[in-house]
N, C-alpha and C positions, 0 to 999 in steps of 0.2 A: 590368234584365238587363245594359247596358252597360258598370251602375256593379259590380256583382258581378264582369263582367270585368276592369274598369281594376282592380279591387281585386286582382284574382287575379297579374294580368301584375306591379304592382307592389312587391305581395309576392315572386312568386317571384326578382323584381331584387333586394330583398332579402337572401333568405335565400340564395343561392347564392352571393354574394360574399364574405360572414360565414364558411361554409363552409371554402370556398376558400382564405382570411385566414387560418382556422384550423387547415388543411394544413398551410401555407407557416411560417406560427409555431412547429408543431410539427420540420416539418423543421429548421428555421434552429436550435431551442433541439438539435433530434439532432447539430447538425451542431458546432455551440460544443461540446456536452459531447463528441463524438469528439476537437477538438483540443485539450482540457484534458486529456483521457484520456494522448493522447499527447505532449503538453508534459509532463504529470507524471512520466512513464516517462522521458523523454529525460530529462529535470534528476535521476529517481533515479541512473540510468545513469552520465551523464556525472561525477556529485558522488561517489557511491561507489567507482568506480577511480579519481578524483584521489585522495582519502583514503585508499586501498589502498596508492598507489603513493606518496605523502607520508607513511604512518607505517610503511609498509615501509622506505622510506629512515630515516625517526627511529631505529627502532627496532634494524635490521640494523646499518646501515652506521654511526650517531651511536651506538649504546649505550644506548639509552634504553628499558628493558623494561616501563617500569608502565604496562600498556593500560587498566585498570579505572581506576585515579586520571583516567587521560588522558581516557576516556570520562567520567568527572565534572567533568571542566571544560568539555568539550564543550558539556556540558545547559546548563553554567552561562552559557556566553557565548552558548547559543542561546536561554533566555530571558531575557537579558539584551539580544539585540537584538531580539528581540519585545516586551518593553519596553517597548523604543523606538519600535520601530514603530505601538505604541498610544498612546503619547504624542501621536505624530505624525498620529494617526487615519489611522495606512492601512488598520486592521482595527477594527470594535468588537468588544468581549469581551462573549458572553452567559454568564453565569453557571449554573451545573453544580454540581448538589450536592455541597458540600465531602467526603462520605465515598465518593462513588462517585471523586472526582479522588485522591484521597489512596490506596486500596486503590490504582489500576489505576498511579499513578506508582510505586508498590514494588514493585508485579508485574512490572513493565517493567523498574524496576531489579535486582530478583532476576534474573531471566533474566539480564540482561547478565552478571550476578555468575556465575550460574550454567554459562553457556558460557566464560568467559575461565576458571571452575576446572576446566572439563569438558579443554580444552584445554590446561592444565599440568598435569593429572592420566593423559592418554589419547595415545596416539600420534597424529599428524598423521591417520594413516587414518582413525583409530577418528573421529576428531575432525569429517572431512570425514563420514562416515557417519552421524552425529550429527545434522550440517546437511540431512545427505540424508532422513532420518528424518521431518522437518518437515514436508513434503507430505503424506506419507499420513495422518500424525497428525492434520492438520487436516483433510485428506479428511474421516477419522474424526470426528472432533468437530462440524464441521458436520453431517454423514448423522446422525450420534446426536442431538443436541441444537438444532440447527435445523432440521432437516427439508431441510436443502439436496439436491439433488437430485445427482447427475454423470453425466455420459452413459458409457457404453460408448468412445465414440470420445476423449471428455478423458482418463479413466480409462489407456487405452492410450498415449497422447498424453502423458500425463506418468509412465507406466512407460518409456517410449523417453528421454524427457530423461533419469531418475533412472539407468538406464544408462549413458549417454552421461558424464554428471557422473561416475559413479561410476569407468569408464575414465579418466577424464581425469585425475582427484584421488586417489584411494584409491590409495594404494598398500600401508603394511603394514597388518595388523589386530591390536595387541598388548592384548588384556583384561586388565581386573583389575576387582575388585568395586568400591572406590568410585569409581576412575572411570566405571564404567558406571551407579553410582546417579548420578553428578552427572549424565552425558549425559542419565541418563530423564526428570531434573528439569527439566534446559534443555530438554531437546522439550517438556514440557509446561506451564513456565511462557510458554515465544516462542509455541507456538502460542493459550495461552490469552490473552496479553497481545495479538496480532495479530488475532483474531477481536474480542475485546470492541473493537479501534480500530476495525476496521469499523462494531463494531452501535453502539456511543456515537456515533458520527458521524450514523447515518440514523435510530437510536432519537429521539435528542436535539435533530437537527435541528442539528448546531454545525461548525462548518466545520472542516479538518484544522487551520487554525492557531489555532483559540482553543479545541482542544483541547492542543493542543502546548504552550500558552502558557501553560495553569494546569495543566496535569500534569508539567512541564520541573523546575517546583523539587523536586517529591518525588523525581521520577529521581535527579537531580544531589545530594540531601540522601542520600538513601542512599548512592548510587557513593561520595560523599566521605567516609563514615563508614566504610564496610569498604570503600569499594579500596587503602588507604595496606596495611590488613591483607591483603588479597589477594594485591598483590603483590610483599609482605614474604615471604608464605607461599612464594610459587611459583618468586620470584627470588635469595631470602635477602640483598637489597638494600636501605635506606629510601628511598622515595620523596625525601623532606626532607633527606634528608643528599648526595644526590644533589650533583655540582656542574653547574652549568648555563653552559653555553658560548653567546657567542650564537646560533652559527648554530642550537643545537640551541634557544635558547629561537625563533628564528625560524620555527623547521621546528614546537614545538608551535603558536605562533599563525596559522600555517598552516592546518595542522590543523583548530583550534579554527573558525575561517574557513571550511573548508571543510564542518566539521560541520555549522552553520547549516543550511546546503544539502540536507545527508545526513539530518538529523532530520525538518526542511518535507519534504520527496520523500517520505520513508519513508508518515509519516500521510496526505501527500495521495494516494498513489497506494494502498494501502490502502483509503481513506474513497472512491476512487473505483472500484477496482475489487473487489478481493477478496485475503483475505489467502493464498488459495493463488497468483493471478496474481502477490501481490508476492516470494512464495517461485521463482516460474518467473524472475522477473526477477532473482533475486539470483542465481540459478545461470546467467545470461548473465551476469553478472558477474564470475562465477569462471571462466567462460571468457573473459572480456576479460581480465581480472587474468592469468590464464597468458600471452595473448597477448606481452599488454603484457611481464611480465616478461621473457619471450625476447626481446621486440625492444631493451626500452629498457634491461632489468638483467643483459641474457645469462643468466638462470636455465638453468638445463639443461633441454632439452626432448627428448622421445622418439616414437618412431610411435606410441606407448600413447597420448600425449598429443593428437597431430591425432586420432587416429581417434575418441579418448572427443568433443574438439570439438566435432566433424561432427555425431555420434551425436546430443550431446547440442544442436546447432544445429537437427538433423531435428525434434526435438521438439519444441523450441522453436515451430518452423513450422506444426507438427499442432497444437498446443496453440493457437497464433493465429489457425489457420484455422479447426478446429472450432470456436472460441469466434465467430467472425465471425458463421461460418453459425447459431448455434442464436442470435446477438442478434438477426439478420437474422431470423429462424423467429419468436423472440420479438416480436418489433417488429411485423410482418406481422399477426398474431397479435392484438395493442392495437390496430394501427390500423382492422383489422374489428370486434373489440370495441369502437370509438368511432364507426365509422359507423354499425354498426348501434345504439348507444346513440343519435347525435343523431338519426338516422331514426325513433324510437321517439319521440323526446322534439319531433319536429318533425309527427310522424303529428296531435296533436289540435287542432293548430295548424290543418293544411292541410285537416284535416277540418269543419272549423266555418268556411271563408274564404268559404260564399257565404251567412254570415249577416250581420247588421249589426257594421260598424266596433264600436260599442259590448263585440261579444261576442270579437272579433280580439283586440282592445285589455284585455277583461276573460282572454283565455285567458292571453296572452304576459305579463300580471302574474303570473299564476298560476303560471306555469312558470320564472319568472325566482325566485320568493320559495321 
């Protein structure tokens, strides 16, 4: 009887620390992946309005109009320091079937293609409208084809931003037919290229940068094949014939520098959150990018302009907090779904403890295989 109880007491010393351990691990791994969440978003943040406000200046104020070429060199010096950086072993490369990286690098690259002709084809409104388009689209896409769910409260939460943006940006609306086909095409090559970066990410198990790193050359192989023609078409300029000054070749490898950055953000916060979060974060963007313009390039700014802001800052804030509360909901949710799993999976354990050691010992093999 003694020994059944020493058995018992020391058991339960045991299994309660184990427990415990495994609380604490779970928190700690919650707690890293919230500030990776938000490392990722500050570095998209910070890296997209320097690059806004460095080829605003190339482009404006230097003369220099070929964005689609300038985007293909981008790719090209951001797999070229990934590269390096696997040379270096800061990252290993897991291998990705050569026709799934090949398709999703031209999809990616069309789109680009496809928004820079949407935008020399379509007035600045139309253009912002286009961008504004993105969200529901994906809404859409996901509800259809993944079964993704959206609450009532997000739903509303990103109807208040898409106002807010639309105030702040939109000003004329001038139509015409192919620019309105190229827009429909860029909604739905961005939105179809930013879902598959999510699902190849948690499908495949491959991390944002050794997806970036073998999908970078096909990007950049196309860009550089039709964007000299792109923005031959759009500017009636040659790329090549171009004369390059240094400050302007300084201001592309800027740029170029800066892209690195802009490319890594883009797939990590995507692969970490969702490709409608990384649409919510691009339109904090275009309200940075105004900011900034009024403070640092004197843009012209209007009351149209604060109030779209705000509008669009409210939303932003609905959009963060409802998402807070349903991970919060979610999480809550797993963590009783795993007590009540280990309480199950501990139940035939503590059921059989005033047998012999022999049968303790034959359960916990049993349960462990």
């Amino acid at each position: 009887m003694a020994s059944n109880r020493s058995k018992e007491r020391s058991l339960s010393m045991v299994l309660v620390p184990t427990a415990g351990g495994s609380k604490r691990k779970k928190m700690g791994e919650l707690t890293g992946y919230q500030l990776g969440v938000i490392g990722a978003l500050f570095l998209s943040v910070a890296s997209s309005v320097s690059i806004v406000i460095c080829n605003k200046a190339l482009m404006s104020n230097l003369g220099f109009p070929f964005a689609t070429t300038l985007t293909s060199w981008h790719l090209m010096v951001t797999y070229c320091t990934l590269h390096v950086a696997h040379r270096l072993n800061f990252f290993d490369n897991k291998k990705i079937d050569m026709k799934t990286v090949i398709l999703f690098g031209i999809l990616n690259g069309v789109s680009i293609g496809f928004l820079n002709l949407s935008l020399g084809f379509n007035s600045i409104g139309f253009y912002q409208m286009t961008k504004l388009a993105i969200i529901p689209f994906t809404v859409l896409l996901e509800t259809l084809f993944l079964k993704k769910q959206f609450s009532q409260k997000i739903k509303f939460s990103l109807f208040v931003l898409l106002v807010g943006v639309g105030i702040a940006s939109v000003t004329d609306l001038q139509l015409n037919f192919v620019g309105t086909v190229l827009s429909l095409l860029a909604i739905a090559t961005t939105c179809v290229g930013q879902i598959l970066t999510n699902t190849i990410q948690k499908r495949l198990n491959v991390s944002s940068t050794q997806l970036l790193y073998q999908s970078a050359p096909f990007q950049a192989a196309i860009l550089f094949v039709t964007g000299p023609l792109v923005d031959q078409y759009l500017t009636n300029q040659n790329v090549f014939a171009y004369k390059y000054s240094p400050i302007v070749l300084g201001f592309i490898i800027m740029s170029c520098l800066i892209a690195v950055s802009v490319n890594f953000s883009t797939f990590l916060v995507i692969g970490k959150t969702s490709p409608v979060t990384y649409q919510v974060l691009g339109h904090l963007k275009t309200c940075l990018v105004l900011g900034f313009g009024y403070t640092l390039l004197h843009d012209p700014f209007t009351e149209r302009n604060i109030i779209g802001i705000l509008v669009a800052i409210a939303g932003m804030g609905l959009y963060s907090y409802f998402c807070t509360l349903e991970n919060k909901k979610k999480h809550t949710i797993d963590s009783s779904g795993s007590q009540i799993k280990d309480k199950d999976s501990n139940a035939p354990l503590l059921g059989h403890e005033e047998k012999g050691s022999f049968e303790v010992k034959k359960a916990t093999k049993d349960s462990l295989v």
